[in-house]
Biopython code that builds the backbone (N, CA, C, O; Angstrom):
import numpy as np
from Bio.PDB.StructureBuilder import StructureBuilder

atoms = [
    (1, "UNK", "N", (0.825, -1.193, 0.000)),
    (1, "UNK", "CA", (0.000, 0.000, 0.000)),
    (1, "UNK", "C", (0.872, 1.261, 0.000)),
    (1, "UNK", "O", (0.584, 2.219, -0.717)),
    (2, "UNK", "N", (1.856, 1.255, 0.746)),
    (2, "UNK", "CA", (2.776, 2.243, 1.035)),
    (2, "UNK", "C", (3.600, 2.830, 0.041)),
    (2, "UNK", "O", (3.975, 4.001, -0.021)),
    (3, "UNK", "N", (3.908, 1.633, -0.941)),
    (3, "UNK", "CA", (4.719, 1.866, -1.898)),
    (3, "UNK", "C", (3.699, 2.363, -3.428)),
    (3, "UNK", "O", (4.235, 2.939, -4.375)),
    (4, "UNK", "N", (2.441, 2.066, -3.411)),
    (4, "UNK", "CA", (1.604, 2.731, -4.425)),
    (4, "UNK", "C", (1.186, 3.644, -4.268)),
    (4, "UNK", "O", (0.967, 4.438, -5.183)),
    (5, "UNK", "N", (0.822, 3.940, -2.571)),
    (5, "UNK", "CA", (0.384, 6.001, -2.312)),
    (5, "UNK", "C", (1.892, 6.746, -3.123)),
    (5, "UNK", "O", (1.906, 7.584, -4.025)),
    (6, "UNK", "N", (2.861, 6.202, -2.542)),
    (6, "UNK", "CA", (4.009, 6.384, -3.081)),
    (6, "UNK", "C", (4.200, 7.018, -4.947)),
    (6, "UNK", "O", (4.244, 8.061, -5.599)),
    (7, "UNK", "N", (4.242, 5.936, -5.057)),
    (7, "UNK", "CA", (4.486, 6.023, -6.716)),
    (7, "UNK", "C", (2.889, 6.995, -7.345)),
    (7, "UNK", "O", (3.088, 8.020, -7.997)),
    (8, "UNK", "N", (1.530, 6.573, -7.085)),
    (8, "UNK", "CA", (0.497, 7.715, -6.975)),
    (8, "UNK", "C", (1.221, 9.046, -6.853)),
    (8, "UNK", "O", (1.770, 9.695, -7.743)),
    (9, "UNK", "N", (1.112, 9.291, -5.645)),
    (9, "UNK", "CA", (2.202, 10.623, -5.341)),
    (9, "UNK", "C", (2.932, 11.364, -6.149)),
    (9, "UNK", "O", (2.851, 12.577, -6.343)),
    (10, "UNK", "N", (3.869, 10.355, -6.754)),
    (10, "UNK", "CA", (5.060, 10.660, -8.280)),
    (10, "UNK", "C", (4.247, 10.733, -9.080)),
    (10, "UNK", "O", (4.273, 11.938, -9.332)),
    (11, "UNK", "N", (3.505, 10.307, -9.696)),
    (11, "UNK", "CA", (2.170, 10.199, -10.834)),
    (11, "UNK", "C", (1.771, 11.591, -10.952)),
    (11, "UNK", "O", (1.758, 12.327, -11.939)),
    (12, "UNK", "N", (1.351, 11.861, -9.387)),
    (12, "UNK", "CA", (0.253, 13.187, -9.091)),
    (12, "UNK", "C", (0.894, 14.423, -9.857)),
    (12, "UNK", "O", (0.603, 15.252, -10.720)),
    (13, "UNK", "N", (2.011, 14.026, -8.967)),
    (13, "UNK", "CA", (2.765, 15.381, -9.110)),
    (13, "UNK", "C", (3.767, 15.688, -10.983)),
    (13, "UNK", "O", (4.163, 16.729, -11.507)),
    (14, "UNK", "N", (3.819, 14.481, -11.366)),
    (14, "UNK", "CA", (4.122, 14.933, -12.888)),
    (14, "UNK", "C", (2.741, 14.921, -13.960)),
    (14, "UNK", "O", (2.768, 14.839, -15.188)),
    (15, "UNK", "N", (1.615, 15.024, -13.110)),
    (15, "UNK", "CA", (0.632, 15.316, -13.916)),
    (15, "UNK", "C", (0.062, 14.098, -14.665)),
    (15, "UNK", "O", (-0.713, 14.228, -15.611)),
    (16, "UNK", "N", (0.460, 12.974, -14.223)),
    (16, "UNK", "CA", (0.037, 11.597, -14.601)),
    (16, "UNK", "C", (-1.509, 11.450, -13.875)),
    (16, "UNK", "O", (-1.492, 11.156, -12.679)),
    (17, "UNK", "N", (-2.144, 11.539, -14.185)),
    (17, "UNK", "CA", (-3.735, 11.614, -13.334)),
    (17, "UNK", "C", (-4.204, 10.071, -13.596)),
    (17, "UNK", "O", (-4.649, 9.612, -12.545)),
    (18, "UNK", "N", (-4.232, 9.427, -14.326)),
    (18, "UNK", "CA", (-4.271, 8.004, -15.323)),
    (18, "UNK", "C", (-3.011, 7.198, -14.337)),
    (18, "UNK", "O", (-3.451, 6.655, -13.323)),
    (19, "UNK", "N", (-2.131, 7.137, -14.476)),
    (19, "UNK", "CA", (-1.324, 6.474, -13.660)),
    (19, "UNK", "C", (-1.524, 6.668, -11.907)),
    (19, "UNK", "O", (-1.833, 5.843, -11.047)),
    (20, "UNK", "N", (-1.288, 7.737, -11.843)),
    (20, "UNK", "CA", (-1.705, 8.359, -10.404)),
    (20, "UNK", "C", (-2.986, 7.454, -9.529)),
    (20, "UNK", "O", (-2.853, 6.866, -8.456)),
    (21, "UNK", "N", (-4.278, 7.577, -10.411)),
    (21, "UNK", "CA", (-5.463, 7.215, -10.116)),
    (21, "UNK", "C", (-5.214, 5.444, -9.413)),
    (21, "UNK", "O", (-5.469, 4.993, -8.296)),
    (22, "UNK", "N", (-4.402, 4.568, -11.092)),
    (22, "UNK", "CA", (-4.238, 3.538, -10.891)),
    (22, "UNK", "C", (-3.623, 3.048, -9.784)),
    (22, "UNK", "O", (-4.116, 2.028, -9.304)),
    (23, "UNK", "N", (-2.434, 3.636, -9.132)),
    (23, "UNK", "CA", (-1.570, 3.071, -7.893)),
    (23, "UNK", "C", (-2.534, 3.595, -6.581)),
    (23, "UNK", "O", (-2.796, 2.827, -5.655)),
    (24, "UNK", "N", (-2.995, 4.920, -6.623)),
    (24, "UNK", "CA", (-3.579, 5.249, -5.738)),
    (24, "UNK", "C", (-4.943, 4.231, -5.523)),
    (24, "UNK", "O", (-5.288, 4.168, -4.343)),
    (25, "UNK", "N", (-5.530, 3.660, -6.198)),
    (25, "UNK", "CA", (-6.419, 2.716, -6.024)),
    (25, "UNK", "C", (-5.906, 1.164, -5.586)),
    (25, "UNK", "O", (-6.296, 0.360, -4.740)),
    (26, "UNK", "N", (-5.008, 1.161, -6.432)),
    (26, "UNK", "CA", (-3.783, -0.182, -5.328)),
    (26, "UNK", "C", (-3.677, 0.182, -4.150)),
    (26, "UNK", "O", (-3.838, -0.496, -3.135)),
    (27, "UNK", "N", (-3.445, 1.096, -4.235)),
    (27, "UNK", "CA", (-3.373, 1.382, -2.258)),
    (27, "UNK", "C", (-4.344, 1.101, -1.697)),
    (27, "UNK", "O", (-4.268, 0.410, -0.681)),
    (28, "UNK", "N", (-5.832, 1.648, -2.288)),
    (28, "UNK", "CA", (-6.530, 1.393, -1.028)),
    (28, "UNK", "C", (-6.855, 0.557, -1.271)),
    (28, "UNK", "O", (-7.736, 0.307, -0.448)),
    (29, "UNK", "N", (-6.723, -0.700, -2.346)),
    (29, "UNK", "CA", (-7.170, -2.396, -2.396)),
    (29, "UNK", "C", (-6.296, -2.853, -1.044)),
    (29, "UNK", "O", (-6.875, -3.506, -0.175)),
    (30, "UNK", "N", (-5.133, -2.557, -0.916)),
    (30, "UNK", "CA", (-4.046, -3.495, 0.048)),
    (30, "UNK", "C", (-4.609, -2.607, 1.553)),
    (30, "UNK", "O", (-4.470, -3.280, 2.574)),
    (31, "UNK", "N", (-5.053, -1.567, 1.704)),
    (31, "UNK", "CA", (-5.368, -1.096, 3.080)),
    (31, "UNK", "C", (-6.446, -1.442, 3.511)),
    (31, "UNK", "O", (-6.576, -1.728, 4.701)),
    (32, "UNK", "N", (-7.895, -1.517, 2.271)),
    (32, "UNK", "CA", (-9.244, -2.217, 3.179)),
    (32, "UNK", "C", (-8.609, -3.664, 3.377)),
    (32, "UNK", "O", (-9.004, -4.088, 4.464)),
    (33, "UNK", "N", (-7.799, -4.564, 2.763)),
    (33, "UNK", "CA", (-7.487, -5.990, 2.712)),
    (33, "UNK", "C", (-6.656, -5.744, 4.095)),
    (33, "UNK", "O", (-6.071, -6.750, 4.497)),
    (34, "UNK", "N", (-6.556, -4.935, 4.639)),
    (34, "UNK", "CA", (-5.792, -4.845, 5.610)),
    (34, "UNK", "C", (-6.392, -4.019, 6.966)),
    (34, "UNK", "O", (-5.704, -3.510, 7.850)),
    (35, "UNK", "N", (-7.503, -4.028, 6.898)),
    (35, "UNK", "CA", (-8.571, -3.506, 7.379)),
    (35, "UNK", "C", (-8.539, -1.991, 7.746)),
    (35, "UNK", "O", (-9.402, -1.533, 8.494)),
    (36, "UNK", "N", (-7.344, -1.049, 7.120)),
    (36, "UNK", "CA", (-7.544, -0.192, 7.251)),
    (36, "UNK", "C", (-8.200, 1.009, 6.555)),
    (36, "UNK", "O", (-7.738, 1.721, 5.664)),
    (37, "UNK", "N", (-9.493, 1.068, 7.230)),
    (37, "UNK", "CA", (-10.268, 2.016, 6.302)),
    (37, "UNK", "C", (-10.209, 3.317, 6.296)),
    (37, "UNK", "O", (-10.254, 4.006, 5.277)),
    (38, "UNK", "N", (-10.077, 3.836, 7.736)),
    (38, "UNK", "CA", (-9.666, 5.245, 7.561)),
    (38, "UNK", "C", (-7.932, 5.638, 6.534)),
    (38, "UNK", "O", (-7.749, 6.689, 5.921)),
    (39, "UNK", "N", (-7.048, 4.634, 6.611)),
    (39, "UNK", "CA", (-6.367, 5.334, 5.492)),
    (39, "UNK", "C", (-6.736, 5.241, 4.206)),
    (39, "UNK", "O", (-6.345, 6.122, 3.440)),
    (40, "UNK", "N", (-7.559, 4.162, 3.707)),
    (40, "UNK", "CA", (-8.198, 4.275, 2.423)),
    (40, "UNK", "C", (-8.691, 5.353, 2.174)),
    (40, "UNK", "O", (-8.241, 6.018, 1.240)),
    (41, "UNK", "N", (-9.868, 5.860, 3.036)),
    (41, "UNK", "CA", (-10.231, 7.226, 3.308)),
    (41, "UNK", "C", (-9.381, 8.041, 2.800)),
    (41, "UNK", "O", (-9.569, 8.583, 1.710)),
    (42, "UNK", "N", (-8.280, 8.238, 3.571)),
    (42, "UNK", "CA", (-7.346, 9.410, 3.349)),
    (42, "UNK", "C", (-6.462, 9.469, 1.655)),
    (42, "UNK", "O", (-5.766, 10.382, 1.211)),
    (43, "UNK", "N", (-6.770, 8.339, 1.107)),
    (43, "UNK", "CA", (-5.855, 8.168, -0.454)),
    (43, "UNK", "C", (-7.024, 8.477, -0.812)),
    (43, "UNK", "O", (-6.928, 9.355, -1.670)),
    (44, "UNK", "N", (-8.884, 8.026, -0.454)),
    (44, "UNK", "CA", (-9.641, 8.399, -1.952)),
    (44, "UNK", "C", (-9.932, 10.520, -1.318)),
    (44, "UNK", "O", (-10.378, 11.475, -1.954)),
    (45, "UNK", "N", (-9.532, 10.439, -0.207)),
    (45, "UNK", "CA", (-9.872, 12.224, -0.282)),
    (45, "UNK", "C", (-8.547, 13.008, -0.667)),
    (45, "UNK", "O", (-8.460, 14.229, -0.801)),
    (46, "UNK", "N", (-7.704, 12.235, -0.793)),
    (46, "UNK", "CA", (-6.431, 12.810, -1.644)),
    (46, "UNK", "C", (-6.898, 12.434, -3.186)),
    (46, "UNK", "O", (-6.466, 13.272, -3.977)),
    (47, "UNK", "N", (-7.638, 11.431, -3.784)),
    (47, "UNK", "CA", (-7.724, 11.234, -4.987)),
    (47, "UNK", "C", (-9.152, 12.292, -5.516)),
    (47, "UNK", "O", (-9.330, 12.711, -6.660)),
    (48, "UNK", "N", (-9.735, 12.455, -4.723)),
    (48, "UNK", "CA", (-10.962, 13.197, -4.783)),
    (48, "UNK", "C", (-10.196, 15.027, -4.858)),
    (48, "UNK", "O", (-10.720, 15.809, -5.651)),
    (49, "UNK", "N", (-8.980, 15.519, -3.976)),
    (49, "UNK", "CA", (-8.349, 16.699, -4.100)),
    (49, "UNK", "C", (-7.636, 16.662, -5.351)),
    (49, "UNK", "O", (-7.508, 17.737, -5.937)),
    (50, "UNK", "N", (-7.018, 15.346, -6.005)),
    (50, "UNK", "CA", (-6.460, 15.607, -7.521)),
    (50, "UNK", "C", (-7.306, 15.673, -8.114)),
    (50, "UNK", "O", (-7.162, 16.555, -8.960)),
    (51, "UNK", "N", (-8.352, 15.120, -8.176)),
    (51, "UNK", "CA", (-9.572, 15.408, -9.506)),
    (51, "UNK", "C", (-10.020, 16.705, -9.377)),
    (51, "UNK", "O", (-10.042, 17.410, -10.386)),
    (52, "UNK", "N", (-10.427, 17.200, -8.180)),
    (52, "UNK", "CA", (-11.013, 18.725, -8.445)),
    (52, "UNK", "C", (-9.975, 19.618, -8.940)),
    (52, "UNK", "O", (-10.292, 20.305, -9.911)),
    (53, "UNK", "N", (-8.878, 19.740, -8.502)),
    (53, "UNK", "CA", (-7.619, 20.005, -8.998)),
    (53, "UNK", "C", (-7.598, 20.380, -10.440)),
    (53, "UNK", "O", (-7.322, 21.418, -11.042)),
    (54, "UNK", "N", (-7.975, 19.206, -10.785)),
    (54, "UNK", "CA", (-8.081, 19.422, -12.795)),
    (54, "UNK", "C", (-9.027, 19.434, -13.317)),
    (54, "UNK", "O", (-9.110, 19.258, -14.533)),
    (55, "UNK", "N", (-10.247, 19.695, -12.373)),
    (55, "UNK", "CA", (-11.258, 20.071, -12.912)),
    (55, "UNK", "C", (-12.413, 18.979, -13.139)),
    (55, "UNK", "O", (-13.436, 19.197, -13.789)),
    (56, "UNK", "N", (-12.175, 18.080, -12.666)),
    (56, "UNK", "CA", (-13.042, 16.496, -12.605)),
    (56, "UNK", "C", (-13.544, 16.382, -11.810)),
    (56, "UNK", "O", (-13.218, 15.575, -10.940)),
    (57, "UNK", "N", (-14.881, 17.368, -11.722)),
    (57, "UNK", "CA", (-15.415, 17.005, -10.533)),
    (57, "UNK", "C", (-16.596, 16.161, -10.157)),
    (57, "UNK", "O", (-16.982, 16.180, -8.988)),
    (58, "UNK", "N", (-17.192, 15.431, -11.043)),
    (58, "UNK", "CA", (-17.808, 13.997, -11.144)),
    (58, "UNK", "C", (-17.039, 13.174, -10.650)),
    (58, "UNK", "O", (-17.592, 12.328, -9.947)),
    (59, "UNK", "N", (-15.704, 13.087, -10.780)),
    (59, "UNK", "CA", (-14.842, 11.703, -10.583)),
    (59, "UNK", "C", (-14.174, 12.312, -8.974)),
    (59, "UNK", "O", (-14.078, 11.413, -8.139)),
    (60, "UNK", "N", (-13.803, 13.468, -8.582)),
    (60, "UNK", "CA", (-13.523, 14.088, -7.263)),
    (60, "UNK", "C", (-14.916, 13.893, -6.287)),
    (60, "UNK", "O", (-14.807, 13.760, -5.068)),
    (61, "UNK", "N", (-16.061, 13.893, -6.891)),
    (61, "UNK", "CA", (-17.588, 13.884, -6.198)),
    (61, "UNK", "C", (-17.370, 12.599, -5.459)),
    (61, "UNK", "O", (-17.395, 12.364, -4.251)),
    (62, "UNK", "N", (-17.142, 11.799, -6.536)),
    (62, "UNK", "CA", (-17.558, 10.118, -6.483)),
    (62, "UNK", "C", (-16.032, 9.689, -5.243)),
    (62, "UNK", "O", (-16.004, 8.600, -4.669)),
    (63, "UNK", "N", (-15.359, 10.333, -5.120)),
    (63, "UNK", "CA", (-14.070, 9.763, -4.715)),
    (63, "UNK", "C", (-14.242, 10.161, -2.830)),
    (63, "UNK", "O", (-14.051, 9.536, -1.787)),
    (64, "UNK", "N", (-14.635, 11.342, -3.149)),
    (64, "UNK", "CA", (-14.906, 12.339, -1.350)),
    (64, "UNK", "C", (-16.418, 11.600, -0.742)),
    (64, "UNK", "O", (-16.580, 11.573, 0.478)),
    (65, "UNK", "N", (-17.367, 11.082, -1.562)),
    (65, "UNK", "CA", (-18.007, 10.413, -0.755)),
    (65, "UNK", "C", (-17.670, 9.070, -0.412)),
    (65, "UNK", "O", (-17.931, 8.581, 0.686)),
    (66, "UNK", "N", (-17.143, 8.521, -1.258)),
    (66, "UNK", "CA", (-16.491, 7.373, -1.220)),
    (66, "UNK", "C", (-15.571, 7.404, 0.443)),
    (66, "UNK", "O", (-15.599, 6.588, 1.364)),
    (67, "UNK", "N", (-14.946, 8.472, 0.319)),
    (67, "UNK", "CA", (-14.058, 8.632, 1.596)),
    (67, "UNK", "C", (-14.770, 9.243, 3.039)),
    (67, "UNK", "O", (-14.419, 9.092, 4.209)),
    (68, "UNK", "N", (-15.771, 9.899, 2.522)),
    (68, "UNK", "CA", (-16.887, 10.166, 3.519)),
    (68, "UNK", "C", (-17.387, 8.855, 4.427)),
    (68, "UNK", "O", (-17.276, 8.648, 5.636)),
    (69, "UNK", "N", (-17.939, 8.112, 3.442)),
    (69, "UNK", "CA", (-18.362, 6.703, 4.132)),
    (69, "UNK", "C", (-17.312, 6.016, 4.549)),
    (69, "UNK", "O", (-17.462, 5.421, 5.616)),
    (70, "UNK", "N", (-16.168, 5.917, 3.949)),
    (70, "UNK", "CA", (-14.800, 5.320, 5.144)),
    (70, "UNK", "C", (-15.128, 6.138, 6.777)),
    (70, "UNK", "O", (-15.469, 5.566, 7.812)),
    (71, "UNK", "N", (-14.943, 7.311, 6.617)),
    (71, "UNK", "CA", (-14.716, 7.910, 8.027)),
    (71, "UNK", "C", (-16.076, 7.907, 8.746)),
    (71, "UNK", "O", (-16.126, 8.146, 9.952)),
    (72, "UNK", "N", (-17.140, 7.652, 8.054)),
    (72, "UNK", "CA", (-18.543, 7.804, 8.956)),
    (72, "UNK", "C", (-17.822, 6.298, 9.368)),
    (72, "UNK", "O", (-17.805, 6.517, 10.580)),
    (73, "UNK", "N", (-17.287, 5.091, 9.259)),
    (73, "UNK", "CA", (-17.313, 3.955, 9.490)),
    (73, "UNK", "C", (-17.095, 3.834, 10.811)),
    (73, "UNK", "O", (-17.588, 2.915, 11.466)),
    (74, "UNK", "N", (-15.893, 5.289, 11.608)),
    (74, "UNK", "CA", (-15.732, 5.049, 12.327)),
    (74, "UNK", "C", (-16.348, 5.936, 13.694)),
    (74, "UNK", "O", (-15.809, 6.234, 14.759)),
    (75, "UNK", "N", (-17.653, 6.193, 13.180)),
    (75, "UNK", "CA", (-18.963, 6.552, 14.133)),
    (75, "UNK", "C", (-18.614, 7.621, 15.147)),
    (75, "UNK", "O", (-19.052, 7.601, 16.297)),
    (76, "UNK", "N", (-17.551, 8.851, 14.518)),
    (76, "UNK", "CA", (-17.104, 9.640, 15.495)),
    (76, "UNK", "C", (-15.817, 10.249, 15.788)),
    (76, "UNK", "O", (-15.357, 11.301, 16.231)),
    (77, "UNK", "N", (-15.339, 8.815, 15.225)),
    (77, "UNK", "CA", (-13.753, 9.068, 15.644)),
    (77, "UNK", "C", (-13.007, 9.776, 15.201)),
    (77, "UNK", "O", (-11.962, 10.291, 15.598)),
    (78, "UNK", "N", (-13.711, 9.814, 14.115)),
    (78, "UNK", "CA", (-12.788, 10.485, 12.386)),
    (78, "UNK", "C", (-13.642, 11.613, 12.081)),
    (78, "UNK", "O", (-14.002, 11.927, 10.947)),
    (79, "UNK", "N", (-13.961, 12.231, 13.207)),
    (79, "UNK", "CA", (-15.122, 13.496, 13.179)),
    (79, "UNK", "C", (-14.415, 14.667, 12.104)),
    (79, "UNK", "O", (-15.116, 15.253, 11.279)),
    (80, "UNK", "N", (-12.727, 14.953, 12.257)),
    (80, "UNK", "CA", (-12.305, 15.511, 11.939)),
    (80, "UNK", "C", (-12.078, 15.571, 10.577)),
    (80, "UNK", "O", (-11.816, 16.644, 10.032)),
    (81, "UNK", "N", (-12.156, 14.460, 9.934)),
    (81, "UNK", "CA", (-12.096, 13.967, 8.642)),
    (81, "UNK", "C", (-13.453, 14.241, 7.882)),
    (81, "UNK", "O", (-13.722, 14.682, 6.764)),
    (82, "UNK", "N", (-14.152, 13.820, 8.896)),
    (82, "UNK", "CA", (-15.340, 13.728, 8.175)),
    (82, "UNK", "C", (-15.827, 15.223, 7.974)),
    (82, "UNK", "O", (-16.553, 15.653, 7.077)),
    (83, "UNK", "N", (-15.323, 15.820, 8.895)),
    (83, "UNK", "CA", (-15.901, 17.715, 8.740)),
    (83, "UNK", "C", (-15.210, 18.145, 7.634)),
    (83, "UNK", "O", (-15.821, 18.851, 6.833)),
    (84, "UNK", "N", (-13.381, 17.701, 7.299)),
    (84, "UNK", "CA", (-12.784, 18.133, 5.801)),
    (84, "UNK", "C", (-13.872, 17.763, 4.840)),
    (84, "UNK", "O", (-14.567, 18.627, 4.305)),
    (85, "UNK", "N", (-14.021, 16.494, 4.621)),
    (85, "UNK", "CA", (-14.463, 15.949, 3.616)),
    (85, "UNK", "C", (-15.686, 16.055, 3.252)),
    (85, "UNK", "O", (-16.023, 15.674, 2.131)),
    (86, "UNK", "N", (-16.698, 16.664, 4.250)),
    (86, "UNK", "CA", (-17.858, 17.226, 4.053)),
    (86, "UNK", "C", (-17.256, 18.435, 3.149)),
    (86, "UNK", "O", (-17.539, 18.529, 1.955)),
    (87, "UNK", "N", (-16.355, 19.404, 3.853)),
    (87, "UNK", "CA", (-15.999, 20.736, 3.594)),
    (87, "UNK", "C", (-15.660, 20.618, 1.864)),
    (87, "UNK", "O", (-16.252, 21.164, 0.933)),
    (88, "UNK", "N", (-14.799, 19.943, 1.851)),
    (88, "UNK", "CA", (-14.201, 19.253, 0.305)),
    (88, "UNK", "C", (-15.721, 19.063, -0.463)),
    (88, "UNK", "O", (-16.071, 19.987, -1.197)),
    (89, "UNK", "N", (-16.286, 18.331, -0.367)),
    (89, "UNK", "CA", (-17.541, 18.048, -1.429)),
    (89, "UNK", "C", (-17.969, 19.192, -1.395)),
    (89, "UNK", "O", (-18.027, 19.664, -2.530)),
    (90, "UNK", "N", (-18.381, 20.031, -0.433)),
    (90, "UNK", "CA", (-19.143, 21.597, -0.849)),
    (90, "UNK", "C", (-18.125, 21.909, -1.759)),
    (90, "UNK", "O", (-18.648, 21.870, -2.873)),
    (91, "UNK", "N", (-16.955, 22.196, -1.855)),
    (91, "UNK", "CA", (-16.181, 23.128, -2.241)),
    (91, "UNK", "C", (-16.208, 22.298, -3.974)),
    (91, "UNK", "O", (-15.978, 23.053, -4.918)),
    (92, "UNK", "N", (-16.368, 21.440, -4.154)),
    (92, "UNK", "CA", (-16.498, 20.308, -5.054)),
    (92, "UNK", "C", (-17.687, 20.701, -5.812)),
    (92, "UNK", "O", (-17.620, 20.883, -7.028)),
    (93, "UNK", "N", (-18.993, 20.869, -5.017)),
    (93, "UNK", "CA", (-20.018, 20.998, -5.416)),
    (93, "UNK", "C", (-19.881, 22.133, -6.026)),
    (93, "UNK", "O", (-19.843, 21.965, -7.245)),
    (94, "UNK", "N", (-19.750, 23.720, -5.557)),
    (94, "UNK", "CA", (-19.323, 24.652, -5.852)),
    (94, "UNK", "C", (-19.026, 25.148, -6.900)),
    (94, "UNK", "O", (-19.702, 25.995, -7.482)),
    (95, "UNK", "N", (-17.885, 24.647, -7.312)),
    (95, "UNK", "CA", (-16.991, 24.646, -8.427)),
    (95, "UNK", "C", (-17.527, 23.646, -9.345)),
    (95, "UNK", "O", (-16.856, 23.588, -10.375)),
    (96, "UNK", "N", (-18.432, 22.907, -9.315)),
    (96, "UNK", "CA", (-19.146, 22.260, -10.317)),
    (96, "UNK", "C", (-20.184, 22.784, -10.623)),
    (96, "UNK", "O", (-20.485, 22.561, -11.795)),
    (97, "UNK", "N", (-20.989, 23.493, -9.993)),
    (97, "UNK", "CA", (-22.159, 24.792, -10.415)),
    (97, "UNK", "C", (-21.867, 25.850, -11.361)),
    (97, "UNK", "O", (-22.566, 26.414, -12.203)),
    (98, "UNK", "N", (-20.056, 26.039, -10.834)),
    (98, "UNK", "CA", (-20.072, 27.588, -11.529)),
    (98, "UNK", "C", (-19.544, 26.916, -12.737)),
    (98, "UNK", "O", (-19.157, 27.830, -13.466)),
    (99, "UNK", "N", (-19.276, 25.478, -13.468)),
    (99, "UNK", "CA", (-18.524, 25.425, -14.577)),
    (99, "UNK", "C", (-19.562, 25.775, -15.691)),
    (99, "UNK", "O", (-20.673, 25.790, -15.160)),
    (100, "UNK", "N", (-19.621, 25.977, -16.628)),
    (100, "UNK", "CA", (-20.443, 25.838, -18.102)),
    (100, "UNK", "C", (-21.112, 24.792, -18.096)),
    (100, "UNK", "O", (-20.641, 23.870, -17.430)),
    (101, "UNK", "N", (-22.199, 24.597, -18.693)),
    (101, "UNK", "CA", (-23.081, 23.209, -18.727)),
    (101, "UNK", "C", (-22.694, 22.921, -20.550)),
    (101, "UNK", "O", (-22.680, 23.842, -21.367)),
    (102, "UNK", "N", (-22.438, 21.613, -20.861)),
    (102, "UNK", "CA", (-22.001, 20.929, -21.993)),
    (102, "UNK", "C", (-23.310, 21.284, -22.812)),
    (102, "UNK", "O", (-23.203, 21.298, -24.038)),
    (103, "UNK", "N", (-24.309, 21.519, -22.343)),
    (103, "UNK", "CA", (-25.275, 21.574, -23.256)),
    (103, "UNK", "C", (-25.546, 23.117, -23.518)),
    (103, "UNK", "O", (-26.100, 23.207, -24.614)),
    (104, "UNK", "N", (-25.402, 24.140, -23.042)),
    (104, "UNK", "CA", (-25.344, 25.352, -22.981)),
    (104, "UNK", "C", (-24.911, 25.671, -24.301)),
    (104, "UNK", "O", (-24.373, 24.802, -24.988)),
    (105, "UNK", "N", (-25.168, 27.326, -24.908)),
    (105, "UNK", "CA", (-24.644, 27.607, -26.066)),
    (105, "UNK", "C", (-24.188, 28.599, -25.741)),
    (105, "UNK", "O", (-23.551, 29.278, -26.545)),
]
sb = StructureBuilder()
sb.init_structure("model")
sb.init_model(0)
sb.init_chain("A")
sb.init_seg("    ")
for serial, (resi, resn, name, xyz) in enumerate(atoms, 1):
    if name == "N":
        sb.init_residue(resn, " ", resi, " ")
    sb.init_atom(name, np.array(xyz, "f"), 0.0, 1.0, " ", f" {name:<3s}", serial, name[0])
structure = sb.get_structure()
């Protein structure tokens, strides 16, 4: 897991979003297999901050709730997480209101 947030990471940051996505999702296969869900959490609300990032915010939507329900898992604990990641989807939502609609002229 450690070594694909990893290489994700390198991905992120040379603008590999396609590669990035792929390791970063290895990660969190080997962390729920490892029962850790709050760090899964923390790679899909890092994968959910690269998508809004570039403007993907269908695929950033889908990623922050995704990580939402990791941290509700832990009924409290991850209050703090869960208040970012609420915060993150508004800000998500947001910026998906103000874009142009594809069907618009």
């Amino acid at each position: 897991a450690v070594t694909h947030n990893q290489l994700g990471n390198i991905y992120d940051d040379a603008g590999d979003v396609a590669r990035a996505t792929r390791h970063y999702n290895e990660a969190i296969r080997y962390k729920e297999q490892a029962g850790n869900i709050y760090s899964a959490g923390t790679t899909r609300f890092n994968l959910a901050l690269m998508h809004k990032q570039r403007g993907d915010f269908r695929v950033a939507l889908q990623y922050a709730h995704a990580a939402l329900r990791d941290f509700q898992r832990y009924q409290g604990r991850a209050a703090d997480m869960e208040a970012r990641t609420r915060g993150l989807i508004a800000e998500i939502e947001k910026a998906q209101a103000g874009q142009p609609s594809a069907f618009s002229s």
